[in-house]
MIVO-685481 format. One record per residue: x, y, z of N, C-alpha, C in turn. Coordinates in steps of 0.001 Angstrom, whole numbers, plus 500000, padded with zeros to 6 digits. Example, Ala and Ser with C-alpha at 12.3 -4.5 7.8 and 13.67 -1.06 7.14 Angstrom:
513190494310507800512300495500507800513200496700507800;512850497750507080513670498940507140512900500030507870;
END
This chain:
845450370902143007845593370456141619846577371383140894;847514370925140016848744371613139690848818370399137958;848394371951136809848283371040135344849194372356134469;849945371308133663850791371600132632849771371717131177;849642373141130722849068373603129678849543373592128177;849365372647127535850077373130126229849208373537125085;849922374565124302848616375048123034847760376402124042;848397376510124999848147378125125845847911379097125056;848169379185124271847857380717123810846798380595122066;846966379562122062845397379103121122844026379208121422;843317379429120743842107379742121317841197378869121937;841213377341121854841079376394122539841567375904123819;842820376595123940843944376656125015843453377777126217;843427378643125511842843380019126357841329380055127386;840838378611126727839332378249127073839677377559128056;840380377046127663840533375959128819841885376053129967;842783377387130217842954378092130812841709378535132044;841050379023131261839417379872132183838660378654132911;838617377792132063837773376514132408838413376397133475;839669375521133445840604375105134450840228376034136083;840511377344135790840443378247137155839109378286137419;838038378141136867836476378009137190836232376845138330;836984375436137875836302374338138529837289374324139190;838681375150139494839806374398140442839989375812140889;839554376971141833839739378101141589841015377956142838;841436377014143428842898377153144319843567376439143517;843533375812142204844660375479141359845564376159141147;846719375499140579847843376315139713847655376362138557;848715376484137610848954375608136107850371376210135809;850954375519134674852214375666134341851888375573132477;851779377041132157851881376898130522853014376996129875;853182375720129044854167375912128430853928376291126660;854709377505126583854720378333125572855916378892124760;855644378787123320856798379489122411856989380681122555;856209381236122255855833382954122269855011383743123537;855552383709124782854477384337126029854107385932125655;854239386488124817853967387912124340852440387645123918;851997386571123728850436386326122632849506385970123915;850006385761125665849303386006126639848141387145126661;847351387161127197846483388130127740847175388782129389;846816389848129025847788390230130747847103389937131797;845772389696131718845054388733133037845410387504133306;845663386911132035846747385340132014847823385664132955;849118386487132270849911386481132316850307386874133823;849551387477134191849567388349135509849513387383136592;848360386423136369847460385554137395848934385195138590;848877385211139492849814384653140687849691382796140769;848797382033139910848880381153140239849254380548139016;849442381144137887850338380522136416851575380575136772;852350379764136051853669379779135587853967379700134200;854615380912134042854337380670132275856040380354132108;856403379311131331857918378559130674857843378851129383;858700379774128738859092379796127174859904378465126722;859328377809125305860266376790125346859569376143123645;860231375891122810859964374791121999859172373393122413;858689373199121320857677371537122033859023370913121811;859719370934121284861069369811120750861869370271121922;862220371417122798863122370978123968862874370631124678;863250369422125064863553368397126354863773369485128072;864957370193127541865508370635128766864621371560129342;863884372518128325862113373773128779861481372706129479;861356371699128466859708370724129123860039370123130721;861475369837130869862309369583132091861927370826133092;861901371906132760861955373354133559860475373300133974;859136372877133419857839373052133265857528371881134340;858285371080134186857283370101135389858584370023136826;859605370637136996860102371346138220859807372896138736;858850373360138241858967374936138394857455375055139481;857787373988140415856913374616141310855824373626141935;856166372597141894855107371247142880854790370333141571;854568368978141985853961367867140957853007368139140372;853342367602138897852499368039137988851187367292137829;849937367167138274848681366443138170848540365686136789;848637366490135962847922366236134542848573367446133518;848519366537132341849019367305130986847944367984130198;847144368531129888846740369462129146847098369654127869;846471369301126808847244369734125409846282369783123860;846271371065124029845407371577122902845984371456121270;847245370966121298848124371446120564847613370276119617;847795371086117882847448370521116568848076371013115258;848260370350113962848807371377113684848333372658112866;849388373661112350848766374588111855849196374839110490;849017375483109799849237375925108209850946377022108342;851419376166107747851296375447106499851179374092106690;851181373452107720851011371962107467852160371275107023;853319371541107855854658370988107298854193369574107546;855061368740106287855539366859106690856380366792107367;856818367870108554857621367272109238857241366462110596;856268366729110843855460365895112297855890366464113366;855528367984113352856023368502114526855648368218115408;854303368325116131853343368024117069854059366366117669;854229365189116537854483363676116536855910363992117617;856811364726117191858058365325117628858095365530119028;856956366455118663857103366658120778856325365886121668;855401364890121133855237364468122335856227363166122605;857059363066121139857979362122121492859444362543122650;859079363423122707860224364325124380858697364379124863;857887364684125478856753365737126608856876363508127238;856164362578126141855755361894127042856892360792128410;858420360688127376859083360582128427859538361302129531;859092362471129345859517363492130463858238363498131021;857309363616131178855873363007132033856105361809132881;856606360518131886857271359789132600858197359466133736;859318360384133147860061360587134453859853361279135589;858735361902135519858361362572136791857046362795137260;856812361433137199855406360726137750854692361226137201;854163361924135976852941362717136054852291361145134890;850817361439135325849818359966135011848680360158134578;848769361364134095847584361626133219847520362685131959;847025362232130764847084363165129870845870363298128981;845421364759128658844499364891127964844794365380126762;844714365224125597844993365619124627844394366116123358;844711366525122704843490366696121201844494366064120230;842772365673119631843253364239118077841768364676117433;841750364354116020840887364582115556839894363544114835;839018363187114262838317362365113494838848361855112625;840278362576111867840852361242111279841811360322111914;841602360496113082842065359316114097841110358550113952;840648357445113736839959356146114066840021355178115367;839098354658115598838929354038116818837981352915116655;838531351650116920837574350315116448836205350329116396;835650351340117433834371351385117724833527352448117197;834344353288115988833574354409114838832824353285113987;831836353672113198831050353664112329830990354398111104;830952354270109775830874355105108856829574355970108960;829954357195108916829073358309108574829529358988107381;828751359562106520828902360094105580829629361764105829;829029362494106783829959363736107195831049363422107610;831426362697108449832737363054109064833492362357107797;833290361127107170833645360658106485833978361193105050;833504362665104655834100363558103643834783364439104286;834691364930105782835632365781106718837147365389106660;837130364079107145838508363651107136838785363331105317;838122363068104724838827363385103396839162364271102782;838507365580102945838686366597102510840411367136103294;840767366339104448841816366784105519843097366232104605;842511365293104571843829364252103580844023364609102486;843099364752101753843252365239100564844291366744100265;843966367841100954844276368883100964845243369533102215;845221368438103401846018368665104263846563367670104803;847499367199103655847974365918103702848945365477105362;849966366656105416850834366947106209850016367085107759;848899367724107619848157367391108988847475366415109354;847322365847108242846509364351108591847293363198108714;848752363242108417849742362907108736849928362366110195;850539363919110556851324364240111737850283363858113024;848629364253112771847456363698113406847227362189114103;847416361287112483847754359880112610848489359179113809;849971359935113173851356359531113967851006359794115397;850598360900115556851224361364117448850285360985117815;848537360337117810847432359855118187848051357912118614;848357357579117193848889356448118005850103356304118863;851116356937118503852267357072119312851502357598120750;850505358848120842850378358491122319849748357384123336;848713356892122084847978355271122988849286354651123214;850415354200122443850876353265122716852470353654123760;852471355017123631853799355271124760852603355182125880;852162355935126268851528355775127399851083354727128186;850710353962127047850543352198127870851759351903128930;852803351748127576854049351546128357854588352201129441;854291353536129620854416353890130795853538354376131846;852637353172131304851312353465132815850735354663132594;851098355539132054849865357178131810848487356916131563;847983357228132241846215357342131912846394358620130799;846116357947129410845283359202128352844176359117127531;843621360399127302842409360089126385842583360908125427;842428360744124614842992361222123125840916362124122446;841211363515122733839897363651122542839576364025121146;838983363018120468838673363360119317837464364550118389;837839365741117670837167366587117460836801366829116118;835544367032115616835478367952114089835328369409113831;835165369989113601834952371360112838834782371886114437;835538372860114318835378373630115666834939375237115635;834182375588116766834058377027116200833515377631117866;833284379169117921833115379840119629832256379557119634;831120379337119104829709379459119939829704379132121595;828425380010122084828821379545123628827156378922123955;827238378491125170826431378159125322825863376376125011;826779375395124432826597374669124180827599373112124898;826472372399125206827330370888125631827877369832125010;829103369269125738829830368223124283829313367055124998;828738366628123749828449365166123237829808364084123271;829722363138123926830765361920123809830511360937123431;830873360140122370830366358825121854831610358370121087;831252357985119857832489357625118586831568357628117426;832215357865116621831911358524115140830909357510115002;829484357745113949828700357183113314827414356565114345;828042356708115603826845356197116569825527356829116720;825710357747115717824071358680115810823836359636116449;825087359751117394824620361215117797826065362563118386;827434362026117402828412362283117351828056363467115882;828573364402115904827797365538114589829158365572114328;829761367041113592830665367426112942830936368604112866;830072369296114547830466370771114624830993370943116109;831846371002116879831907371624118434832527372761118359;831625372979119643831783374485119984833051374509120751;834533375208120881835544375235121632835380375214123505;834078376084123386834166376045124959833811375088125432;832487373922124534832058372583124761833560372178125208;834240372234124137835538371452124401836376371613125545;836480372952126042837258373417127424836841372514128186;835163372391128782834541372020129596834965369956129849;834692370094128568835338368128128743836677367787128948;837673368951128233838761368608128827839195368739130290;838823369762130836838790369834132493837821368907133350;837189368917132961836154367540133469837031366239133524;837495366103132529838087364706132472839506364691132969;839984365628133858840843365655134558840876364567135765;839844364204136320839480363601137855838637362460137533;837850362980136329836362361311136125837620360418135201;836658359321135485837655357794135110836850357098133710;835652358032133321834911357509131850835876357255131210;836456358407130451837271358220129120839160357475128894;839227357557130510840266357112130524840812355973129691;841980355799129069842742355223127664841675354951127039;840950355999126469840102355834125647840004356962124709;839355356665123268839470358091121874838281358357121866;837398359522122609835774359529122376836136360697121587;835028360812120349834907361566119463833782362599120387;833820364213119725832870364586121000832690365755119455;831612366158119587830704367301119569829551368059119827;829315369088119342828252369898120563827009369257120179;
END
């Protein structure tokens, strides 16, 4: 198994780094990163990473990341945005280069993070999540934005090019350990509005190989 990491050096990223080498311990991975200085030197060190410096917006890095060393299994991507919360749709930006370049080189699966103000036909109104994502819009207009955009832009590039993705939808995140993620869709009764990050590691590596969530948006918390 050989997976392209993005959002590596986030703390959600970093989880699921560990996760990854837990359940695949003869895996590789290939992180692709702005800044490789914000590594841990046990990361950085590992003989079976490849770490690529590169903008999410260059084409030609993200080109370097899925030749630098055997076919790429699966995409990995923690990535969301951050404060200040530009309107420019950065995140929307890159996966508009990551998913044709996935494309072009067979890779057929992607896991991603999206959040609760993504919607999905099969949510329900709840009253928490339902002031969560307002409070997002309201005050983080630019992330609830850019959220929107690259959530549907990835259901619908990916169709088109055959990619299996699941767009994992999250609320309020925080370390606690010790705890399991819940999968459902908003309002079904037992979808909350707190996960724990490592919950989250654990489902994203999981859902590397199982065929549940596949082109599908499950909302998950602990």
């Amino acid at each position: 198994m050989r997976v392209l990491i993005l959002g590596a050096t986030g703390p959600s990223g970093i989880l699921v780094i560990h996760e990854y080498f837990r359940v695949y311990p003869a895996g590789t991975a290939v992180l692709y990163v702005r800044n490789p200085s914000k590594l841990s030197s046990d990361i950085s060190s590992n003989l079976a990473i490849t770490v690529i410096q590169g903008e999410l917006t260059d084409a030609d890095a993200l080109r370097r990341a899925f030749v630098s060393g055997g076919q790429i299994d699966a995409v990995l991507s923690t990535l969301g945005p951050v404060p200040p919360y530009s309107k420019e749709k950065l995140i929307t930006r890159g996966y508009t280069i990551l998913i044709p370049v996935m494309a072009s080189h067979k890779c057929k699966r992607l896991i991603a993070l999206s959040t609760f103000s993504h919607k999905d036909p099969r949510d329900k109104f709840a009253i928490l999540p339902w002031l969560m994502v307002s409070l997002v819009w309201l005050f983080m207009s630019g992330a609830y934005e850019d959220i929107i955009t690259f959530s549907k832009y990835i259901q619908e590039e990916c169709d088109k090019n055959d990619i299996d993705w699941t767009l994992v939808r999250v609320p309020g995140l925080t370390m606690k350990e010790g705890q399991k993620a819940v999968a459902g869709y908003v309002g079904d009764g037992n979808i909350g509005v707190i996960l724990s990050r490592h919950a989250l590691a654990e489902f994203f590596v999981k859902a590397i190989e199982e065929k549940e969530w596949v082109r599908k948006s499950p909302a998950i918390s602990s």
